[in-house]
Legacy VTK file of the C-alpha trace (Angstrom):
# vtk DataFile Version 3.0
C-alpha trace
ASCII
DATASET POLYDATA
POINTS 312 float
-136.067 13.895 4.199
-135.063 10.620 5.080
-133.315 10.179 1.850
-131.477 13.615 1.868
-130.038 12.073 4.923
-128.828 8.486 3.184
-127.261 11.364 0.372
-125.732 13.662 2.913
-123.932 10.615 4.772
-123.190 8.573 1.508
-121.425 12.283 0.654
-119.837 12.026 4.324
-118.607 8.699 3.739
-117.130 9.284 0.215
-115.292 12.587 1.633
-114.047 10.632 4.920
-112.953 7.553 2.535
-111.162 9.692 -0.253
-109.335 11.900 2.956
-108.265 8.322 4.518
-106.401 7.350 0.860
-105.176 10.797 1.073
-103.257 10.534 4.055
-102.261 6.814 3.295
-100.717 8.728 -0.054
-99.126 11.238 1.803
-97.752 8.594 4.275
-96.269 7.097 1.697
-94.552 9.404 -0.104
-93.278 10.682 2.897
-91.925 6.988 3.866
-90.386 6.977 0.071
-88.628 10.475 0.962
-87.227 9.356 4.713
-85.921 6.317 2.525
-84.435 8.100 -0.268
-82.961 10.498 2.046
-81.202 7.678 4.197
-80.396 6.417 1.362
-78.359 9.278 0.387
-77.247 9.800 3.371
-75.547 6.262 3.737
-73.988 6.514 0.378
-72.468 10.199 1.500
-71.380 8.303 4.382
-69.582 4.996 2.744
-67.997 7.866 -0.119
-66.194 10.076 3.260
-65.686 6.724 5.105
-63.907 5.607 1.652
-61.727 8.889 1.233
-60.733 8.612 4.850
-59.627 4.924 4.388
-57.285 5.922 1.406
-55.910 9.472 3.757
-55.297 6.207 6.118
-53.603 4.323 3.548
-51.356 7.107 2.293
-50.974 8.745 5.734
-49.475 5.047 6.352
-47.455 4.732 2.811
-46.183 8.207 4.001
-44.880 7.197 7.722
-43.602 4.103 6.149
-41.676 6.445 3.701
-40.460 8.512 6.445
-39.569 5.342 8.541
-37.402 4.016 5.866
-35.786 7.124 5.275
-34.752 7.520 9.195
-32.944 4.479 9.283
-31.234 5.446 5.745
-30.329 8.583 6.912
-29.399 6.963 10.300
-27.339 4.358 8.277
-25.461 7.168 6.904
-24.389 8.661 9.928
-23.304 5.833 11.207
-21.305 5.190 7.876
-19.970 9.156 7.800
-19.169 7.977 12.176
-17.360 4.867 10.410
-15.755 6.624 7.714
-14.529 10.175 10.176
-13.717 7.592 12.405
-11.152 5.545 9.568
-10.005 9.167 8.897
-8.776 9.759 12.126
-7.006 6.743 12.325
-5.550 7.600 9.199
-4.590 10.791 9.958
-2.691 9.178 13.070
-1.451 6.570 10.757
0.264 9.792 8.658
1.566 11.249 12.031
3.240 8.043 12.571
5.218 7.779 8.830
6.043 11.187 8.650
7.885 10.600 12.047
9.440 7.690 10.948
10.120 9.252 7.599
12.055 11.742 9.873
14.184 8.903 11.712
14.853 7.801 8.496
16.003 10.290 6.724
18.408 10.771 9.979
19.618 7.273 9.505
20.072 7.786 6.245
22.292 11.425 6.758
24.055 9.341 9.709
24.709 6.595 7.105
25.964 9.117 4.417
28.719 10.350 6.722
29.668 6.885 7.692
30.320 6.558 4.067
31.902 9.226 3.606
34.406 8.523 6.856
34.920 5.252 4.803
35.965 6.386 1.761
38.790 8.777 3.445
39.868 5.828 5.291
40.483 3.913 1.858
42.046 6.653 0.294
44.435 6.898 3.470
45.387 3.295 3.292
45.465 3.523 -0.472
48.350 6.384 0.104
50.064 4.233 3.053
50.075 1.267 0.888
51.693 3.388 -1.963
54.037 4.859 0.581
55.369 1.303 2.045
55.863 0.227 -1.485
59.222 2.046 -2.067
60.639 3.298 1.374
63.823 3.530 0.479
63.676 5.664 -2.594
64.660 8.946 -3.362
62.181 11.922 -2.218
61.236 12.410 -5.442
60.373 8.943 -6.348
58.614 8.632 -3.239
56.659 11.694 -3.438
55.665 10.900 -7.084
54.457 7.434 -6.333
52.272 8.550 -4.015
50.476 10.991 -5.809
50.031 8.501 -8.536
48.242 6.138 -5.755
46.504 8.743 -4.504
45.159 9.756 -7.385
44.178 6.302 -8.687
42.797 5.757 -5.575
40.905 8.659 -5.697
39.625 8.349 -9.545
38.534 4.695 -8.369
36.114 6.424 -5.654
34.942 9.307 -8.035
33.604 6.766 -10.563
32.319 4.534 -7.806
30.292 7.503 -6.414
29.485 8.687 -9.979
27.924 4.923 -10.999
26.243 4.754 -7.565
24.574 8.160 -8.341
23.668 7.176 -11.338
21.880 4.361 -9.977
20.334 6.295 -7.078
18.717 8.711 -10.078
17.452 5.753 -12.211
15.337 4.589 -8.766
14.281 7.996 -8.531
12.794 8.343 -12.057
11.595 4.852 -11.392
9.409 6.267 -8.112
8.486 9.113 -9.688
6.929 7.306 -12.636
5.376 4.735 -10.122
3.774 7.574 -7.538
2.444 9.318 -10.427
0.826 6.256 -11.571
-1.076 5.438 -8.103
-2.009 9.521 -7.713
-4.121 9.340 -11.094
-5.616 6.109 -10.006
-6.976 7.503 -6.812
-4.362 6.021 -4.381
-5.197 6.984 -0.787
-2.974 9.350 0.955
-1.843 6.850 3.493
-0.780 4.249 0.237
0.969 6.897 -1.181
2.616 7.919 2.274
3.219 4.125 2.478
4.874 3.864 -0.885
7.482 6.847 0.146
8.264 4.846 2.874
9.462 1.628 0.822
11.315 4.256 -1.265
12.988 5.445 2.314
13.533 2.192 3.037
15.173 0.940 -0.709
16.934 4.233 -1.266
19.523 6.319 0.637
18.802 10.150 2.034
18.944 11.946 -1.441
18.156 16.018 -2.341
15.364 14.071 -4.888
13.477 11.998 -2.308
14.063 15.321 0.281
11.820 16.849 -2.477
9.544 14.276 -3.526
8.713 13.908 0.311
7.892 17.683 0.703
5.743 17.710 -2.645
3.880 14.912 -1.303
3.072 16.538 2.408
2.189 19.736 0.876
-0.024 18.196 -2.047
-1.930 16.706 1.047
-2.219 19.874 2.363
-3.825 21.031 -0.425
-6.177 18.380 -0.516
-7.657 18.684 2.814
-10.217 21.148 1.885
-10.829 19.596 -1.760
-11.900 16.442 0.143
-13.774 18.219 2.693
-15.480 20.824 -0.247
-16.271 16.918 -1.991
-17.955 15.111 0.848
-20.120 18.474 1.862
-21.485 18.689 -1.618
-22.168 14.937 -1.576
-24.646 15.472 1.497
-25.985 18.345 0.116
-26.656 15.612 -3.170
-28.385 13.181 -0.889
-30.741 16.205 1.296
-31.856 17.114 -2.820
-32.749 14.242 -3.456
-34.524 13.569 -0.436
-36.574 17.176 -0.652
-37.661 15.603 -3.959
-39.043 12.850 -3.057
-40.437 14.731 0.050
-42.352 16.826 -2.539
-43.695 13.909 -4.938
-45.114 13.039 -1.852
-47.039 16.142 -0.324
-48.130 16.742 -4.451
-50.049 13.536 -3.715
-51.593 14.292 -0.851
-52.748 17.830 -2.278
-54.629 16.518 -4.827
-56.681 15.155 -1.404
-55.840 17.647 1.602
-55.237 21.305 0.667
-53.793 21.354 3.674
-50.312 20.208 2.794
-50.033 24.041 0.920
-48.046 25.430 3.879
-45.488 22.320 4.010
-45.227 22.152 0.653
-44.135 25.958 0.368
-41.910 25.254 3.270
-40.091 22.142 1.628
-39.770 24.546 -1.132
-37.624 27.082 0.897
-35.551 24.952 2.423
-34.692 23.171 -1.286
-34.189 26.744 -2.536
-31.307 27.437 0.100
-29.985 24.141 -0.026
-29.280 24.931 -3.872
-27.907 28.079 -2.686
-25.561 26.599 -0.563
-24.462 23.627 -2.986
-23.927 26.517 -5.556
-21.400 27.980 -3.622
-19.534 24.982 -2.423
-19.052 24.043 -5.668
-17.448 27.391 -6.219
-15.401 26.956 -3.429
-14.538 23.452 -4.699
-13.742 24.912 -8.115
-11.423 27.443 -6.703
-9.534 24.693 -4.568
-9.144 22.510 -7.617
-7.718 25.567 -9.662
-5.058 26.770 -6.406
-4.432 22.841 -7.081
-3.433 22.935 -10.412
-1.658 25.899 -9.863
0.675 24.815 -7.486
1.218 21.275 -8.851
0.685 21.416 -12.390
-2.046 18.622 -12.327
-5.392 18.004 -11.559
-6.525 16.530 -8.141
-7.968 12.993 -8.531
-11.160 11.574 -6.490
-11.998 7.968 -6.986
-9.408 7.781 -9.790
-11.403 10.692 -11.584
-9.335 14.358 -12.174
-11.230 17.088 -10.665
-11.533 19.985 -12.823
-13.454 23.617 -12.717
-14.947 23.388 -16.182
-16.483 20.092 -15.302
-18.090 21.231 -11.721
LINES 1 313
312 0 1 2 3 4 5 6 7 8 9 10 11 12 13 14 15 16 17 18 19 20 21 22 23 24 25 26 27 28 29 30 31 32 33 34 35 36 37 38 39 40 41 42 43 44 45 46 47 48 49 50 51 52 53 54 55 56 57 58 59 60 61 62 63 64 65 66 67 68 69 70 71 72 73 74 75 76 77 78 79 80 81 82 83 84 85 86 87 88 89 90 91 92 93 94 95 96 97 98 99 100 101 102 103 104 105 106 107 108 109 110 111 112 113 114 115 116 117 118 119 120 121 122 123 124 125 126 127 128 129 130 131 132 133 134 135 136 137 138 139 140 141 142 143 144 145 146 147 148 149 150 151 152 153 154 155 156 157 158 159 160 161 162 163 164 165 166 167 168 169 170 171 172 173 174 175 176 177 178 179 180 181 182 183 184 185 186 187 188 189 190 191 192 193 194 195 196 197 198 199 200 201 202 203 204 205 206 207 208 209 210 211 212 213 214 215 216 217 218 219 220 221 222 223 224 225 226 227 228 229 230 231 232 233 234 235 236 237 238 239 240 241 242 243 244 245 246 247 248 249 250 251 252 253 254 255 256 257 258 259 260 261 262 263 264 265 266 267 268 269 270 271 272 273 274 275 276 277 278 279 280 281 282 283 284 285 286 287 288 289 290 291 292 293 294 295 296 297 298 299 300 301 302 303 304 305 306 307 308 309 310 311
């Protein structure tokens, strides 16, 4: 009996001892799993901490992006203020020759007649100077002597008129060839308005500078819109180019946030109608350049380039 005992607690003891390295198994296992799982979870946790660094890094590349395209853009409305500005005070500039190119060509009508009252004078001493040369002569004598002075006198002024025209039409070709010569290599409008002034100012009032002056005014006229067609379709340019680089940007940050889909189809709206739009100023600048060349027989120049249709 006594021994049956001893067995039964020897059993007891074996059982309780192989249950206590049980549980110290299980404990440890479980500790292996809690540390595995931390593991895990830290490395999950340093990967999301990582991908929101570099959304951080481009969200910052991007606002620096932005930044420096603000002031550009703010630099160029301060250079289109400038420029509008310069216009203006070109424009008055113009106001300002034409008027004197009107006093001008006054003085220079006022002068004509003077001339003109001159050259009767002359020939009215010419024939009182032939008349007091033979007084006392018979009427016929008299009357043919004068006619001779008067016609010599006369003859005398037609060829000095004739060699002064002559002259005056030389300058004239010499202007012409001049103007044209500054026009193709992109003169301004207020050098060119300049230049007809020194003409004014070398020449007298003439039916060739009368018409040189009116081509001039009305070939700025024409050019008004040209320049205005020009400058709209170089903004348009820079806003392409901008939506571009606007794009490379939000393809970047796709690739990590699908949630730049809307702005990206957005940005790709608005470049769609700007294209729209540039297409049909560039019509519009075509057909200006054509009514151009229609009118003047010669291509409008920009920065000493010809603006043509075929080449828009």
């Amino acid at each position: 009996m006594a021994e049956d005992v001893e067995s039964l607690r020897a059993a007891l003891e074996s059982a309780k001892a192989e249950q206590q390295r049980a549980l110290e198994a299980a404990a440890e296992e479980h500790e292996t799993l809690v540390a595995r799982s931390l593991a895990d979870r830290g490395a999950k946790l340093q990967a999301t901490a990582a991908r929101g660094e570099a959304e951080v890094a481009s969200l910052s590349r991007e606002e620096a992006m932005l930044r420096r395209e603000a002031a550009q853009l703010e630099e160029s409305v301060r250079v289109k203020k400038a420029e509008a500005e310069a216009a203006a005070q070109r424009h008055r500039g113009l106001v300002r020759e034409v008027e004197q190119l009107k006093a001008a060509l006054a003085q220079a009508e006022a002068a004509d007649g003077a001339r003109l009252e001159a050259l009767q004078q002359e020939v009215a001493e010419a024939a009182a100077e032939a008349a007091a040369l033979a007084p006392d002569a018979a009427g016929d004598g008299t009357a043919s002597l004068r006619s001779s002075a008067l016609s010599e006198a006369e003859r005398r002024a037609r060829e000095a008129e004739e060699l002064k025209w002559q002259e005056e039409v030389e300058s004239i070709r010499d202007a012409a060839h001049w103007e044209t010569a500054w026009e193709r290599s992109g003169a301004a409008p207020d050098e060119i308005v300049g230049f007809l002034r020194q003409v004014q100012d070398i020449l007298p009032y003439t039916p060739e500078v009368h018409e040189a002056y009116e081509i001039k005014l009305r070939q700025m006229r024409f050019a008004t819109p040209l320049l205005q067609a020009l400058t709209r379709r170089e903004v348009m340019d820079y806003r392409i180019q901008r939506m571009r680089r606007q794009a490379e940007v939000l393809i970047e940050r796709h690739e990590v946030d699908r949630s730049a889909t809307v702005e990206l189809e957005a940005l790709r709206k608005k470049y769609q109608e700007t294209l729209r739009e540039q297409e049909a100023v560039t019509a519009e600048l075509a057909r200006e350049a054509e009514a151009f060349r229609a009118e003047f027989g010669t291509d409008f120049v920009y920065r000493g380039k010809p603006i043509q249709a075929d080449d828009l």
